[in-house]
C-alpha positions in Angstrom: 90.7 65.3 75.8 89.3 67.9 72.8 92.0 70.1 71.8 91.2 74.0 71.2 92.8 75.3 67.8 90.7 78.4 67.8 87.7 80.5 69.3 85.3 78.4 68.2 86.5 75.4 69.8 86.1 77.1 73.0 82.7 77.8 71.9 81.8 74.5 71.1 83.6 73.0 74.0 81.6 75.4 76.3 78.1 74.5 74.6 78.9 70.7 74.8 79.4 71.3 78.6 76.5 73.3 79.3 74.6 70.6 77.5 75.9 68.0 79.5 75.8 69.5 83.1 72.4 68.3 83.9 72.7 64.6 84.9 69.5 63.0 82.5 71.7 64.6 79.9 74.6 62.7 81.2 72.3 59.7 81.6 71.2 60.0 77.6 74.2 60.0 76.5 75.3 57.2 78.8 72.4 55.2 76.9 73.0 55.7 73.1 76.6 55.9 73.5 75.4 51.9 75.3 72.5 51.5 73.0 73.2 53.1 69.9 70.0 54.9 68.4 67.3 54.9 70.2 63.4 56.0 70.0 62.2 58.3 73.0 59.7 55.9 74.7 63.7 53.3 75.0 65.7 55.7 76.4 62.9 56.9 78.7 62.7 53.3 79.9 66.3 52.7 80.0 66.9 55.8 82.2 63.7 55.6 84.0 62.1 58.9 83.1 59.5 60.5 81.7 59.1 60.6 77.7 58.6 64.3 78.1 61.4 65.2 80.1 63.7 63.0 78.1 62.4 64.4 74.8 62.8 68.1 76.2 66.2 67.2 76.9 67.4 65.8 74.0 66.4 68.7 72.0 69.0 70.4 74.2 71.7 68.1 73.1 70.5 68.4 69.8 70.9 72.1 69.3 74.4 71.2 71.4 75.2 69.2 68.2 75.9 66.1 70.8 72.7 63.9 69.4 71.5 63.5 66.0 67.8 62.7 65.0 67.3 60.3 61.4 64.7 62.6 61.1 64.6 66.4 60.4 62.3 68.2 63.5 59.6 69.6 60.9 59.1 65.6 59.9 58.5 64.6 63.8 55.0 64.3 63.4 54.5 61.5 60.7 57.6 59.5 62.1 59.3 58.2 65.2 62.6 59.5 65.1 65.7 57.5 66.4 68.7 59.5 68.1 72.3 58.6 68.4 75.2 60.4 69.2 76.3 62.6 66.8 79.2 61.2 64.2 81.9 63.8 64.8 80.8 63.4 69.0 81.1 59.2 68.4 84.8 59.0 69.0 86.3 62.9 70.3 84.3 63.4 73.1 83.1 60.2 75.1 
């Protein structure tokens, strides 16, 4: 359970649900936090879905601070970035 200390807690706490209340959200997590980092093309195997949708919806958890890339978004094109759970998400909040 995440305890709220101040306003933005509940802020954070809110934005952490919203990213999570779509269940391929619920599902990414579900992998890294099994899986550890990942590339896209992995997780979209491991949860059986497109590499498009899963990259669409990682970017959600990344704004949501819930998923971390090794790489910073304007590098994307030259690289294949890995994703894991974010450090400060690792052990609070699943």
């Amino acid at each position: 359970m995440t305890a709220v200390q101040s306003p933005m807690d509940v802020h954070r706490i809110e934005r952490t649900n919203r990213a999570r209340s779509a269940p391929i959200r619920s599902k990414i997590i579900d992998y890294l936090v099994s899986h550890g980092a990942s590339k896209v093309a992995d997780i979209s195997d491991g949860i059986a879905s497109s590499r498009g949708s899963v990259r669409y919806h990682l970017a959600a958890l990344e704004s949501a601070s819930i998923v971390r890339s090794n790489i910073s978004p304007g590098a994307r094109g030259r690289f294949t970035p890995f994703y894991g759970i974010a450090p400060e998400r690792a052990e609070s909040d699943f």
